[in-house]
C-alpha positions in Angstrom: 62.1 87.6 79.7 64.6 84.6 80.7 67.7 86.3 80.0 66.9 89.6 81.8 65.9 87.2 85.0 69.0 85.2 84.9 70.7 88.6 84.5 69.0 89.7 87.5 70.0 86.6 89.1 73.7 87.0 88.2 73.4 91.1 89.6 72.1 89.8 93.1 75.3 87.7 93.2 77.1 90.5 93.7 74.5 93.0 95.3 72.3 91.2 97.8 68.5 91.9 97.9 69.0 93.5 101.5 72.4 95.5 100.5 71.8 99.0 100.3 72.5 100.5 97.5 73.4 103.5 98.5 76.5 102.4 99.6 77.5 100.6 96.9 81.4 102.3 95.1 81.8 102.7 91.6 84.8 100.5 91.8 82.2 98.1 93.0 80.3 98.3 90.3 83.2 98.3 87.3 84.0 95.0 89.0 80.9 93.4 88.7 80.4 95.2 85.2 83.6 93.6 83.8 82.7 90.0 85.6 79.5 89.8 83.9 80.5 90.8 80.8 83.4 88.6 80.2 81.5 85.6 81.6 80.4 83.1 78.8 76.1 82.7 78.1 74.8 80.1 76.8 72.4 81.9 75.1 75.6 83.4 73.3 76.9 80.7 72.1 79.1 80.4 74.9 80.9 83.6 74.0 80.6 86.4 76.5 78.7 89.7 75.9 81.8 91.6 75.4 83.0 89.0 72.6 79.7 89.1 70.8 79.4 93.0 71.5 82.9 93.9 70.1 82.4 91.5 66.9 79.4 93.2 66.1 80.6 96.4 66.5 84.0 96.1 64.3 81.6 94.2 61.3 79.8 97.6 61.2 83.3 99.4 60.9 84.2 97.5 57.8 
């Protein structure tokens, strides 16, 4: 339950409780997307989810 409430956390940085979302772009969002991905968690090791993500995924390739 932590990590999804500091996720929230980190989402609200860049989309305000009173923003409506509505009127939030796509290219909005793929900027976000790409900032919280490639920011390093603790949680992680202090690897980002795209790091740990893509490691996983080319271990089940081999």
């Amino acid at each position: 339950r932590g990590t999804n409430e500091n996720t929230n956390g980190l989402i609200r940085q860049y989309f305000p409780k009173n923003r409506d979302f509505t009127t939030i772009t796509q290219q909005e969002i793929d900027h976000a997307m790409k900032r919280l991905n490639n920011r390093p968690r603790k949680r992680l090791g202090y690897l980002t989810p795209n790091q740990v993500f893509f490691k996983n995924t080319l271990a089940l390739q081999n």
